[in-house]
ChimeraX commands (.cxc) that place a marker at each C-alpha (Angstrom):
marker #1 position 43.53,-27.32,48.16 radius 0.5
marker #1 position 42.30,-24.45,50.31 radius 0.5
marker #1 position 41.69,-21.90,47.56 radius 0.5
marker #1 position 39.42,-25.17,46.44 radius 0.5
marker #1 position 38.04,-25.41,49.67 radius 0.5
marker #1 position 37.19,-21.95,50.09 radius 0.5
marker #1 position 35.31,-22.00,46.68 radius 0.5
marker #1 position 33.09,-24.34,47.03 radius 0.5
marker #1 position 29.75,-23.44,48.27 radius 0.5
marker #1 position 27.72,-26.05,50.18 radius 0.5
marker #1 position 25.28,-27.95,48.89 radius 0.5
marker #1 position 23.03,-28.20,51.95 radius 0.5
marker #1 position 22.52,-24.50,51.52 radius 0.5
marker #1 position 21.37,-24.50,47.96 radius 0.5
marker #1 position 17.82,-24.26,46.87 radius 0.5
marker #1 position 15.20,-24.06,43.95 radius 0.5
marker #1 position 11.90,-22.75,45.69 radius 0.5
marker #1 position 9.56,-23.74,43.08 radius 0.5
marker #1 position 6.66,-21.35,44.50 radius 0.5
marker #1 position 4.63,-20.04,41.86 radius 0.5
marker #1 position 4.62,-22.39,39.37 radius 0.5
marker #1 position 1.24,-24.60,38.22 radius 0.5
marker #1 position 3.24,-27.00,36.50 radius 0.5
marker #1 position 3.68,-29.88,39.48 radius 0.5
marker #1 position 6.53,-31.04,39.98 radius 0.5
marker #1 position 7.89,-34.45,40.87 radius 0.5
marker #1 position 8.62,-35.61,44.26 radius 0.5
marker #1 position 12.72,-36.59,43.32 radius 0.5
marker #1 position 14.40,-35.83,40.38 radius 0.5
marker #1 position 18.11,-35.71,38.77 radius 0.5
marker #1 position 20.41,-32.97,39.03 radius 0.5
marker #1 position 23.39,-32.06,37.34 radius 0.5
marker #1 position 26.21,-30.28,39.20 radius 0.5
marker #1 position 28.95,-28.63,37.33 radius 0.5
marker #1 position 32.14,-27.08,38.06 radius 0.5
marker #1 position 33.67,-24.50,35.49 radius 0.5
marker #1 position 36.62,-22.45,35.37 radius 0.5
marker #1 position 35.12,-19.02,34.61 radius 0.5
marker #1 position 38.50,-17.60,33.12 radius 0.5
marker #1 position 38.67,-20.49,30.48 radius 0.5
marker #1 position 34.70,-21.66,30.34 radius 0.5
marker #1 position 37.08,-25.06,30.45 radius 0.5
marker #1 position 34.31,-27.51,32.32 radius 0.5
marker #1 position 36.48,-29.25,35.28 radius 0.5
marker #1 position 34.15,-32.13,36.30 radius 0.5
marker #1 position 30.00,-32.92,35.99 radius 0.5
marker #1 position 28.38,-35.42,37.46 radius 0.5
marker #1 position 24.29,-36.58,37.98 radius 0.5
marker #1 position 23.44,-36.49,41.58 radius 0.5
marker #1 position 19.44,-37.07,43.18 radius 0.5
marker #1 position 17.44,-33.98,44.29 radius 0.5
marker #1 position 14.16,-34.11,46.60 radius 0.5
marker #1 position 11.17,-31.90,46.74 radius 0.5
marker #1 position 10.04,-30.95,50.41 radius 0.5
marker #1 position 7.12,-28.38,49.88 radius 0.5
marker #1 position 8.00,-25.72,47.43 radius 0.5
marker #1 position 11.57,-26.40,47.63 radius 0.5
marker #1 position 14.40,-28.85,45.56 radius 0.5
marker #1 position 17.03,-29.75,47.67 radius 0.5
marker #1 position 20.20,-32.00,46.50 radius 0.5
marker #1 position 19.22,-35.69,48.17 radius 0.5
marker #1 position 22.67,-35.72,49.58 radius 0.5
marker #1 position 24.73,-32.90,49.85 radius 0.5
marker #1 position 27.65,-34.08,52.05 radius 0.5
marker #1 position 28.33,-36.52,48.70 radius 0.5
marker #1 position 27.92,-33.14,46.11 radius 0.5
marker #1 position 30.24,-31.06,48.61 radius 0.5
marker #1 position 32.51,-34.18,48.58 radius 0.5
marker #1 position 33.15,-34.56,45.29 radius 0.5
marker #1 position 33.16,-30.70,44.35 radius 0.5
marker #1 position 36.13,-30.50,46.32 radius 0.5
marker #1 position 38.13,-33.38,45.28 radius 0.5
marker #1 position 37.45,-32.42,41.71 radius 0.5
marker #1 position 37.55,-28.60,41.66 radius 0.5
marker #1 position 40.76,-28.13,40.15 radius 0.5
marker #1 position 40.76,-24.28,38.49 radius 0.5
marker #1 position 37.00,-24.27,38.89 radius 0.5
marker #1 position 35.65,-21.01,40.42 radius 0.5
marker #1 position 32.10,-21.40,39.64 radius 0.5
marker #1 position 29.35,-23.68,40.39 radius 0.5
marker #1 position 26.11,-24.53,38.40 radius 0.5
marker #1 position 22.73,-26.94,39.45 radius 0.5
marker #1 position 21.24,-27.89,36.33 radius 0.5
marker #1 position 17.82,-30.46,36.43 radius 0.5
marker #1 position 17.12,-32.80,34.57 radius 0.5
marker #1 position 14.27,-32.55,32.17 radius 0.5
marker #1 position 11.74,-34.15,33.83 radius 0.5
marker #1 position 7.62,-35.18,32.68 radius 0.5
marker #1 position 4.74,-33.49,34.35 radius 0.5
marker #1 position 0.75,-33.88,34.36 radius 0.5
marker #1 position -0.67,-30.58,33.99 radius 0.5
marker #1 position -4.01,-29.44,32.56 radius 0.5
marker #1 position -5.01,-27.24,29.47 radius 0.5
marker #1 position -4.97,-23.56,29.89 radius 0.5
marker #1 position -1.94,-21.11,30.67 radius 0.5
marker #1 position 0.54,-22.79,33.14 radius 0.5
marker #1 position 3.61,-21.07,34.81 radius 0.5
marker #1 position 6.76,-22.81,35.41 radius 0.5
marker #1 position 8.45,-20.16,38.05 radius 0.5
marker #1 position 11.34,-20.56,40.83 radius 0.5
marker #1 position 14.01,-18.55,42.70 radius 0.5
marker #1 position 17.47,-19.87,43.34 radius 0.5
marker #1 position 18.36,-19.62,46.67 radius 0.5
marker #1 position 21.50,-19.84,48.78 radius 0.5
marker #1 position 21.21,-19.92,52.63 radius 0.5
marker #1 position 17.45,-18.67,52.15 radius 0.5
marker #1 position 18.53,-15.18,50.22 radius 0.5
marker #1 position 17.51,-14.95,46.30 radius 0.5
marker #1 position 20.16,-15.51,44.11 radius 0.5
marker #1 position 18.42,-15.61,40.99 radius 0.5
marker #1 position 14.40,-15.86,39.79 radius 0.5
marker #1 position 12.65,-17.17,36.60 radius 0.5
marker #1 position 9.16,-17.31,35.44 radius 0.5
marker #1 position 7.84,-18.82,32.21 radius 0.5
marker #1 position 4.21,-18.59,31.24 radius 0.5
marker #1 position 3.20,-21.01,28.08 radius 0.5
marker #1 position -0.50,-22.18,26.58 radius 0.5
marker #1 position -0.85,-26.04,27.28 radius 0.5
marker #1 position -3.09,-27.88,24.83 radius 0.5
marker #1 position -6.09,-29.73,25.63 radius 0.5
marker #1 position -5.23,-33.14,25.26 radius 0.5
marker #1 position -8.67,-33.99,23.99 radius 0.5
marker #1 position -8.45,-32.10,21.06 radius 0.5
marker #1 position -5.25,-33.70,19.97 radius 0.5
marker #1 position -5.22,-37.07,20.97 radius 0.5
marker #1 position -2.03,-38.45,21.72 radius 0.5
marker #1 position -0.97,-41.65,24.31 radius 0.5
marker #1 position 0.62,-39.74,27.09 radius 0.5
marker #1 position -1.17,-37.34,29.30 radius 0.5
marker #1 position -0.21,-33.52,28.31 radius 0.5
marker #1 position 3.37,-33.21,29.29 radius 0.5
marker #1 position 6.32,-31.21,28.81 radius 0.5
marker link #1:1,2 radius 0.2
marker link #1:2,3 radius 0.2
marker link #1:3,4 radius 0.2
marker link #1:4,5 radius 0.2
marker link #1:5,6 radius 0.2
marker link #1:6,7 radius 0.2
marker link #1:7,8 radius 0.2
marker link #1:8,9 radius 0.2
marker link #1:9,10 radius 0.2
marker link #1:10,11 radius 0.2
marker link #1:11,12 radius 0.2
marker link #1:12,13 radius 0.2
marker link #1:13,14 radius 0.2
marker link #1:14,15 radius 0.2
marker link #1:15,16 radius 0.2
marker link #1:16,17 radius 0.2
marker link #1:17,18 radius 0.2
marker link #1:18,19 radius 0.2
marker link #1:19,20 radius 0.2
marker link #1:20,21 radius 0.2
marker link #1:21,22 radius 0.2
marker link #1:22,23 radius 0.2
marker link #1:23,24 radius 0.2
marker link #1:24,25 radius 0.2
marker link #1:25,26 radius 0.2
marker link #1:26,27 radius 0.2
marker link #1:27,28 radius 0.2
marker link #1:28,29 radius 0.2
marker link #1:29,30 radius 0.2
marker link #1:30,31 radius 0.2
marker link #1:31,32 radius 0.2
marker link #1:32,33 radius 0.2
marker link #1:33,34 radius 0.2
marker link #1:34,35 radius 0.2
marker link #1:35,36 radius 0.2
marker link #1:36,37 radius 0.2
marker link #1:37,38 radius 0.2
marker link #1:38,39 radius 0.2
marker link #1:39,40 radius 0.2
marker link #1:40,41 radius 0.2
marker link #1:41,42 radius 0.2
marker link #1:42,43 radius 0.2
marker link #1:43,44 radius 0.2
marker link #1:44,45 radius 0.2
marker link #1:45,46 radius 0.2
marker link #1:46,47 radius 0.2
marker link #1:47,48 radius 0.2
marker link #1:48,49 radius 0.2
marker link #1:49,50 radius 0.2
marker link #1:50,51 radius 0.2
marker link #1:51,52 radius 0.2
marker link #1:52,53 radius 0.2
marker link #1:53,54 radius 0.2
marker link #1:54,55 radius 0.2
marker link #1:55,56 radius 0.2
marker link #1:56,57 radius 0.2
marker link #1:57,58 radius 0.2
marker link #1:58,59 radius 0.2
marker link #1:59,60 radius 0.2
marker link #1:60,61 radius 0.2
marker link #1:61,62 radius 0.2
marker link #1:62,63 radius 0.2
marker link #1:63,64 radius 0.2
marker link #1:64,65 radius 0.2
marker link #1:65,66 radius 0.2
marker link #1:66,67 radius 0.2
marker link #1:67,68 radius 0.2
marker link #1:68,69 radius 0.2
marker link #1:69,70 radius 0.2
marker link #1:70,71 radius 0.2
marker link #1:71,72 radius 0.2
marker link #1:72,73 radius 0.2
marker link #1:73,74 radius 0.2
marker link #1:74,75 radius 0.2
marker link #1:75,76 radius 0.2
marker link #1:76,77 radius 0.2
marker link #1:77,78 radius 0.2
marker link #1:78,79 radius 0.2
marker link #1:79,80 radius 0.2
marker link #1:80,81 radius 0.2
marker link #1:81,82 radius 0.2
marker link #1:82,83 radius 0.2
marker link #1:83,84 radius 0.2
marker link #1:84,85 radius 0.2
marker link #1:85,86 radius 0.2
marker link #1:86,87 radius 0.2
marker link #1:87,88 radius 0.2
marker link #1:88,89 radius 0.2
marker link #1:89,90 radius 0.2
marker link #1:90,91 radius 0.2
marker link #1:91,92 radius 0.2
marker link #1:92,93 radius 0.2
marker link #1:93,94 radius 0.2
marker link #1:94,95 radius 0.2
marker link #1:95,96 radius 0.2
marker link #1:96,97 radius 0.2
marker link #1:97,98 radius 0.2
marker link #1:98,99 radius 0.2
marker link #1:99,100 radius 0.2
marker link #1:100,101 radius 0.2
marker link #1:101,102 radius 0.2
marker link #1:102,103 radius 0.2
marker link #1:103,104 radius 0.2
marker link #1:104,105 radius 0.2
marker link #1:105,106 radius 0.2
marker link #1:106,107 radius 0.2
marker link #1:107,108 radius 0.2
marker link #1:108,109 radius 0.2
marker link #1:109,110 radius 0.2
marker link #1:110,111 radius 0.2
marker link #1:111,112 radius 0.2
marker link #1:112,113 radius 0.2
marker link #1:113,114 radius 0.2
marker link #1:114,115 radius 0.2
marker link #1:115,116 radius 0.2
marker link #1:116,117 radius 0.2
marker link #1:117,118 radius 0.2
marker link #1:118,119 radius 0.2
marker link #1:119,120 radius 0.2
marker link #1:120,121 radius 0.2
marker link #1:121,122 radius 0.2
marker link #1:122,123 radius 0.2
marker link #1:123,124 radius 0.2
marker link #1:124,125 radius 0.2
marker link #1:125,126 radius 0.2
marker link #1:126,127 radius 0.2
marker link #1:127,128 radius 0.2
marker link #1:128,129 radius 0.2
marker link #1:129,130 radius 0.2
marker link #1:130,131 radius 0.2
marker link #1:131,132 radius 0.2
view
């Protein structure tokens, strides 16, 4: 159990800084946390928990009940991954960037940036406002 312990990151200290992206994002969300043995890719345990957006960032809504579970259900797991969950967003026509740095107590872990063309919903009509 303290190999587990020791391998399990908290969840407090995770972050998505959304900060340069013109795609809004929603105030809460889903998030999928999974643990994965990196030897075997063997998944160990997955599960949906609530994330929250204060400013820029995406925190996990409750992150004593992520680091909870992580440890009781770590097993062989040595690696941790924060997936969302596809979400809808309003956004206009024009070139829109979906952009955001992982971070883990505040250094960069990781960045992305995606730049894509939206349509202009008046030219093809649909029911829904333009979303992704």
């Amino acid at each position: 159990m303290l190999a587990a312990l020791e391998l399990v990151p908290d969840a407090g200290s995770y972050e998505l800084d959304t900060a340069g992206s013109t795609v809004p994002y929603p105030s809460r969300g889903g998030l999928v946390v999974t643990l994965t043995d990196s030897t075997t890719g063997a998944v160990q345990a997955a599960r949906n928990f609530s994330w929250i957006k204060i400013g820029t960032a995406i925190r996990a809504e409750d992150p004593d009940a992520i680091n909870a579970w992580a440890y009781t259900h770590a097993g062989s797991a040595d690696r941790i991954a924060y997936s969302l969950v596809p979400f809808r967003s309003s956004y206009g026509a024009g070139q829109q960037v979906i952009a955001g740095q992982s971070k883990y107590e505040g250094v960069t872990h990781a960045e992305y940036s995606v730049s894509f063309e939206a349509r202009d919903c008046a030219v093809h009509p649909v029911t829904q406002l333009c979303m992704m």
